[in-house]
N, C-alpha and C positions, 0 to 999 in steps of 0.2 A: 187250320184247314189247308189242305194243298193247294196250289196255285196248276192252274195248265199253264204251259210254255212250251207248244210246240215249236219245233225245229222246220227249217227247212233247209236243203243239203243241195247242190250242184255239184259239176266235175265241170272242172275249168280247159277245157281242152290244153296241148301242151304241143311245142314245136317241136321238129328236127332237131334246134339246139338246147333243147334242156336234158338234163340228165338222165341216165336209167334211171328206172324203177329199182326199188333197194328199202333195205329193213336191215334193221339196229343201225342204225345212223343219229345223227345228231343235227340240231337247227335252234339256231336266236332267230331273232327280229330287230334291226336295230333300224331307226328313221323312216319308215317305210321299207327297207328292205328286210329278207328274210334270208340268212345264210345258210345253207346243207353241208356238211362236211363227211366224205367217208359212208362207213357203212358197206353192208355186204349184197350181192347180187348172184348171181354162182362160188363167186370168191370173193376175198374183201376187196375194198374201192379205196384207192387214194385221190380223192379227188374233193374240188373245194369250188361252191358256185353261190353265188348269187343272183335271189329270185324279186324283181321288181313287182309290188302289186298292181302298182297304177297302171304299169304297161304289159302286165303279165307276160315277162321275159326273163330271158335266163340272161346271167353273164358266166364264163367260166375262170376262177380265178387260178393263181401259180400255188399248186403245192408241192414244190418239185424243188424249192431251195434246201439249204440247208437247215436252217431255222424250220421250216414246214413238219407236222408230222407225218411219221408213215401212216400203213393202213392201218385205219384203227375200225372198232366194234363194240357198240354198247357205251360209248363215250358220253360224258359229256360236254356241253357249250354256253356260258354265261357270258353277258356284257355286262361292260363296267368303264364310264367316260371314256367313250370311243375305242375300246380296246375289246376282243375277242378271246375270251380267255378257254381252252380247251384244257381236258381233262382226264388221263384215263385213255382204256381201248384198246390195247396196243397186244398185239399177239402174241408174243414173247417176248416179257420184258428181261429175260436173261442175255439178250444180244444188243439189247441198248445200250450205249455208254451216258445216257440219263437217270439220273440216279431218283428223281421227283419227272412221274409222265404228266409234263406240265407245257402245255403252246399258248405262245400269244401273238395275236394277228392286229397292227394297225390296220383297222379301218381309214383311216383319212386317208395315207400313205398305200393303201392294200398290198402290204407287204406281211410276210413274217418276222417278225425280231425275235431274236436271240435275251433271253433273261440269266443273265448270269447266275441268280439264285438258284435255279435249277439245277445247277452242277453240286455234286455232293460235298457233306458240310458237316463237320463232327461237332460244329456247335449246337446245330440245329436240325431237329426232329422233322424228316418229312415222309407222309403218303407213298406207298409203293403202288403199281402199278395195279389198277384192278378194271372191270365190267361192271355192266349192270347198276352202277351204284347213284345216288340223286343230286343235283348241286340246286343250290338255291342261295339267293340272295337277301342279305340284309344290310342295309345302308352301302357302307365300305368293305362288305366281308360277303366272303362266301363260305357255305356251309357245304361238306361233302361228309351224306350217308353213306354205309354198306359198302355192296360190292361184293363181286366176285375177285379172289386173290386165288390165280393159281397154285396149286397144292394143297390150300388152306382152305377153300370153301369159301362158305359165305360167311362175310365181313360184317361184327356190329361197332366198328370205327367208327367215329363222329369227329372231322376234320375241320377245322375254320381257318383261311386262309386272307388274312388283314392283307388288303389291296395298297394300304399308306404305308406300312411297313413291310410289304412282304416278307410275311412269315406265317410259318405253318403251325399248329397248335394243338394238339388231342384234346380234346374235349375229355374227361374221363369220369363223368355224369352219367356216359352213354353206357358204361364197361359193368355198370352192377344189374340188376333184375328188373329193373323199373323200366325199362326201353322195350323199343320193340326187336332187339335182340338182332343176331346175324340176320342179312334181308338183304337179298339183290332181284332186276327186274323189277321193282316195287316206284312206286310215283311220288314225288313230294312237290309243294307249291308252300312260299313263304304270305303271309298276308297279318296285316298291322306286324305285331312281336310274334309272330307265333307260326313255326312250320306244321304243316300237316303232312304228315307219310300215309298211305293207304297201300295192305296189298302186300304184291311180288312175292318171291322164293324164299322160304326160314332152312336151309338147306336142300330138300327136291323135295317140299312139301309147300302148297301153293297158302295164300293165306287172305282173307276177308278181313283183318282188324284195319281201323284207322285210330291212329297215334297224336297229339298234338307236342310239340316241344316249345317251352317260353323263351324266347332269347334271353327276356329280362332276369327270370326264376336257375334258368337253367335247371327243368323238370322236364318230366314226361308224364303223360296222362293217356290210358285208353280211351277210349268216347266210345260207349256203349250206346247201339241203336237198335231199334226194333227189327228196321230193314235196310235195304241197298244193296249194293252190287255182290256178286259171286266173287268166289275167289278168282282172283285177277292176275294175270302177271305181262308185261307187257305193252300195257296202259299208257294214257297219257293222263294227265289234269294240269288246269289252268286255272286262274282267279277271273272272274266275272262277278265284278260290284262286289255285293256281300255274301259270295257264295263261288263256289269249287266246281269248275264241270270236270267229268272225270270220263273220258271215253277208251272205246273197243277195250282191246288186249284179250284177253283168254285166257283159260287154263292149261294150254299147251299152243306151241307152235303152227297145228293142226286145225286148232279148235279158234279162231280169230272169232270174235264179237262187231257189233255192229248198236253196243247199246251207248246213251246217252246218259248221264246222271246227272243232279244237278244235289250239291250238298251245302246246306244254309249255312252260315255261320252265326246267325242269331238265334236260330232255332234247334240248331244240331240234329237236323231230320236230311233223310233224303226221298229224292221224287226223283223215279225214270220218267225224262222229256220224252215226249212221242212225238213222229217225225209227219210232216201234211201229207196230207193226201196227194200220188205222185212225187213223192221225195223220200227215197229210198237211201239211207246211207250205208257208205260201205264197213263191210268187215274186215278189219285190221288188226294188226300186234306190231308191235317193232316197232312202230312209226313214228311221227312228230306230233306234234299238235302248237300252233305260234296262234294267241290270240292278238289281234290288231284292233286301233279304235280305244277309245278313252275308259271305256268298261274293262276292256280285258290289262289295265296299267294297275304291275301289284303294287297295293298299299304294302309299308313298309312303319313304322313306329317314328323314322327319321325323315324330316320333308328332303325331297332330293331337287336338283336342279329344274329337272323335267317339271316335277312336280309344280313348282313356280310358276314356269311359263307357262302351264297350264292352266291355273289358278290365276294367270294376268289375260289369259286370252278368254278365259269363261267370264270377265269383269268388265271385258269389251262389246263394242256391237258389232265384231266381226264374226259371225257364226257361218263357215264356211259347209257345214254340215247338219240337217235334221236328221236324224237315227229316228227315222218313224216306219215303220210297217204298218202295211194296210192292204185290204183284198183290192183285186184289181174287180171292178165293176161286171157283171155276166155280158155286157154287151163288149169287152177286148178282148174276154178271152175265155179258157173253161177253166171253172171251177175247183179253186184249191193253190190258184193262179196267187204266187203274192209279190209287189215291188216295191224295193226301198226306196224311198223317196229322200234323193240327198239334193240343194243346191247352192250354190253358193255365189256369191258376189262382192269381190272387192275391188273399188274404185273403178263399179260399171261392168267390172270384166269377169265373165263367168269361168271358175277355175274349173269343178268336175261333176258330173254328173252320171251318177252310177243306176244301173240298172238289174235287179235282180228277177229271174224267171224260173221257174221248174219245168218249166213245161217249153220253154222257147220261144215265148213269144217276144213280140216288138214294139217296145214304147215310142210314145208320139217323137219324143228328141235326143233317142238313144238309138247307137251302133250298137246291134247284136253280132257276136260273133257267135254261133252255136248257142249252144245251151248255158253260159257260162256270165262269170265275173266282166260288167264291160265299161270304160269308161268314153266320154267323149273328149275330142280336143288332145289325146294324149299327151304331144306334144309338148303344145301350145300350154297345157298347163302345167307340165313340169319347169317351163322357162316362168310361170308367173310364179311357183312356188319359192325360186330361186333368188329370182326379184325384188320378193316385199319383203321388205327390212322387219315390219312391222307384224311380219308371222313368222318369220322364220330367223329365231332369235340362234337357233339349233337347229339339227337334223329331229330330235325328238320331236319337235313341232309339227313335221308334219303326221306323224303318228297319234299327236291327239284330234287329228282334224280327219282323220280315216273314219270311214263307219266301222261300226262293230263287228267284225267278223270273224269268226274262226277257221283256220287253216286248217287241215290235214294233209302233212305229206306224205306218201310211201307207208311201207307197214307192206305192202304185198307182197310174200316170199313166193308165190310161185309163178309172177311174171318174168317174161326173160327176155332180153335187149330189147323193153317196147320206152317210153318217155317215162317219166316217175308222175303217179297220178298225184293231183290236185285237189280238194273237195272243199269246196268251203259250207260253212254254217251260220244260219242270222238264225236268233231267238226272234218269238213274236210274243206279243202281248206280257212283256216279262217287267 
């Protein structure tokens, strides 16, 4: 039987200095932050920022060196121990002297570095420049679907990029009738061994199938379902526990969506989440979507680093976070009113205290800023974060101690020089 899990949605207000609004762009999330790179606005954007949750701020970083890349569109962006790895986008790769459209950005450093492998190589096979196409992660390696490849259409390439070895590698599992065939615009999320793709472009014909691929089998598999989403292209999805949300996008640029989906992975069924009463979410395409908080961290088949510290800090009595939703009482507020109740204390000292509203109201020991994402102590608790040895073994730490939230950036093509909107999402009852 289906489960309800309504949604509820804000817009986080945004300052002077955070960036335009923009669609086909790219964004991770690494330690609590969330990076934007690029993407188009009237023209394309070369530009590279980082977006703070705790403090909801922008920083803007250099993309202006040599290392850096140009404008890019429809790209993509994966981390991988401290490193930002970019992919793809690039307007015309006939004027590149890159032979692999391949960037990588120290984060520690917040620098671009130069990869020598990037430079062409008659030993070895690499990726030419494409759109549209999906990267996801397993252990040490990244996976790149599709794609748009100018002159050529759309791309049924299956790329794996070994991060210990850098090297690139065709997959060619993908190249007979069992895949889900050329496909750009289209969504994918890794979870345990297994990618799922949903969706995008089969050359200019939009597509409703979802795909599973096994790392371990190297196969592919349709997943026949009764229902779920329309043809989609545009889209985003993420992994939440054991199960795929998969929002907006559309069937055309025109046509931007504003639906929810929620896709099991133990059931193989999907349910459209329906949003509270007074929480309206927006219609998007092109956009991001960055899940934050210990639900939205993909399983993978390999334990990872993170994964660890995780797994030592859920062993401990230091619960710096409850991820509880609950209605707020008719006497604080009206009706449909819901707030997360997070708090935390170590050695006395209270680190953050979040507050969420749809309607804007104001809890008994929280700073409202408008309608929006708010923390208390900003500050004061990024210096305690910094501090305890004993949580912060890594920057991933402070990511499993975030609540559960879902980001959405940008996706709005017909805003022009306003901030790039914000929207966040908490499931309830889920």
């Amino acid at each position: 039987m289906s489960r309800r899990s309504p949604s509820l949605w804000s817009q986080l207000p945004q300052s002077c200095q955070a960036p335009c609004d923009r669609y086909k762009h790219a964004c991770c999330s690494h330690g609590g932050q969330v990076y934007v790179l690029g993407g188009r606005e009237k023209h394309s954007l070369r530009d590279f920022w980082r977006y703070s949750v705790v403090h909801n701020q922008w920083t803007e970083l250099d993309c202006s060196s040599e290392a850096a890349p140009e404008e890019l569109e429809e790209h993509s962006m994966v981390v991988h121990q401290g490193f930002i790895y970019v992919f793809g986008g690039m307007m015309d790769s006939a004027y590149t002297h890159w032979k692999s459209a391949l960037w990588v950005f120290d984060i520690g450093k917040e620098q671009w570095v130069h990869w020598q492998g990037m430079r062409s190589s008659s030993q070895n096979q690499m990726p030419v420049n494409r759109k549209g196409h999906s990267a996801v992660m397993f252990s040490s390696t990244m996976y790149i679907y599709g794609g748009y490849i100018d002159m050529r259409g759309s791309s049924q390439e299956f790329w794996s990029f070994d991060f210990d070895t850098m090297l690139w590698s065709l997959l060619h599992s993908a190249q007979g009738g069992d895949g889900p065939g050329p496909r750009h615009n289209h969504s994918a999320i890794s979870h345990l061994d297994n990618m799922y793709l949903y969706g995008g472009l089969r050359g200019l014909r939009e597509q409703k199938d979802l795909w599973r691929w096994s790392s371990t089998r190297h196969t592919w598999s349709c997943l026949k379902t009764l229902s779920g989403p329309s043809r989609l292209l545009g889209h985003s999805a993420v992994v939440y526990r054991d199960n795929m949300l998969l929002f907006g996008g559309g069937e055309s640029l025109g046509t931007p969506s504003n639906c929810l989906w929620r896709y099991s992975f133990t059931s193989q069924t999907w349910e459209k989440l329906t949003a509270l009463p007074g929480s309206s979410p927006p219609s998007r395409i092109h956009h991001c979507c960055v899940g934050l908080g210990p639900s939205y961290q993909s399983k993978t088949g390999t334990c990872s680093p993170t994964a660890t510290i995780k797994n030592s800090l859920e062993n401990s009595k230091l619960r710096p976070f409850k991820n509880k939703c609950f209605p707020v009482s008719p006497c604080q507020g009206t009706e449909g009113a819901i707030e997360l109740e997070t708090f935390s204390s170590v050695k006395g000292k209270s680190l953050i205290e979040l507050g969420i509203y749809c309607n804007g109201l104001k809890g008994k020991d929280t700073q409202r800023i408008g309608n929006c994402l708010t923390f208390e102590n900003q500050e004061a608790s990024s210096k305690q974060w910094e501090g305890e040895e004993s949580l912060v073994g890594s920057e991933e730490s402070i990511t499993d101690h975030l609540p559960d939230l879902l980001l959405v950036l940008g996706g709005n093509s017909k805003s022009v020089h306003t901030a790039i909107s914000v929207w966040h999402m908490t499931l309830t009852d889920f």
